[in-house]
Structures are given as structure tokens and as C-alpha cells.
C-alpha positions, 0 to 999 in steps of 0.5 A: 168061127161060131162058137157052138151054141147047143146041139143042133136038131139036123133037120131034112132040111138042114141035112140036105142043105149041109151034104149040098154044101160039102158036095160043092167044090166051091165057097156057095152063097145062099142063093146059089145053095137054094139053087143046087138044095131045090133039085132035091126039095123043090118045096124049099124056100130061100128063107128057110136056106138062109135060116138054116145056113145061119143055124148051121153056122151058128153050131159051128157046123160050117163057116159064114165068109163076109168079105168086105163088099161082097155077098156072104159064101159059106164054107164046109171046111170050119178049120182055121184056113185062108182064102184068096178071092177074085177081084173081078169074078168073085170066085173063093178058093182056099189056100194053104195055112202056111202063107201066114203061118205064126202071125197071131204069135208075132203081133201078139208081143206087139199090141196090148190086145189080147188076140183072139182070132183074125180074118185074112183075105187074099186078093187076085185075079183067077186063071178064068178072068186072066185067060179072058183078059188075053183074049 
């Protein structure tokens, strides 16, 4: 996560881009942000979403995802958390804690490394693509 710089000035802009993306149940990317932020500021444009997608990530007010070979999504949720993405359709869902819960601990004695944080990413095949897969 960004380690919050200084306070940010919360914008309209900013402001609606934030409650569009706590309102989406999904992990967006800032196209499809610009999509949903557009129905209330038709004026809007993309580079001002990317801007302030950056920004807002920057505050730590929401988490960037850059998964290897995919386009970045953001997250409203800035905890420490996991996710599993699929491989065919690229959807990100989050997933409980607890699947690799203690693992900084357990590799800490092992490296000299001090570690400071890590990145995991599952992998699957959601329900949506396995039911088409069926068919």
C-alpha cells in the first residue's frame, strides 16, 4: 500500500471518483471508473480520472492492483488483503486473510531480507468462465 504523503484536498472530482469506487462491488480499471464517474460528470475526462486515481492511491485512500500482464484495477479496500484473479476473463475478487496468514513470519528467519510487505495473487478460473466452459 502508498504510504500517505500529505492531506489530500478532496476535490468534486476526486470525491465522486472515490464514492464510484466504493460503490462498485468489483476491483474497476480506470476506464471503466471513467465510465461509471461520467454519468455524474459528464465533463470529466479520462486523464483527470487517471490523475486522480494516482492521487488517491498516493494518500492511501485506495489501493492500485498491477498484476503481472494485466491492466491496473483499483481497490476501495486498503487493508492488507489478497486476491484471486481469472486467468480467462480477468475478474478480481478478494479473498480471506487467512489462506496464507503468518507467512511474512515464517520466511522472515529465513532470508536476510528485512521484509517489509509482499504481494500474493491467486489464480483460477471463475464460476462465470467454468459454466461457459460447459456449454
Amino acid at each position: 500500500m502508498a504510504q500517505p504523503r500529505e492531506m489530500l484536498r478532496m476535490t468534486v472530482q476526486r470525491r465522486v471518483i472515490l464514492e464510484t469506487l466504493v460503490a462498485s462491488k468489483l476491483h474497476p480499471t480506470a476506464d471503466e471508473l471513467y465510465e461509471l464517474v461520467r454519468r455524474r460528470l459528464p465533463r470529466i475526462s479520462l486523464g483527470t480520472v487517471y490523475r486522480n486515481l494516482e492521487d488517491l492511491h498516493q494518500a492511501g485512500l485506495i489501493r492500485k492492483l498491477e498484476f503481472a500482464g494485466c491492466r491496473k484495477r483499483f481497490d476501495k479496500t486498503v487493508n492488507e488483503h489478497y486476491h484471486i484473479r481469472c486467468e480467462r476473463c480477468g475478474r478480481i475478487e478478494d479473498i480471506a486473510r487467512t489462506a496464507s496468514e503468518g507467512l511474512m513470519k515464517k520466511l522472515s528467519p529465513k532470508t536476510d531480507f528485512l521484509i517489509t510487505g509482499h504481494r500474493l495473487e491467486f489464480t483460477g478460473i471463475c464460476p462465470t468462465c467454468r459454466k461457459k466452459r460447459k456449454r
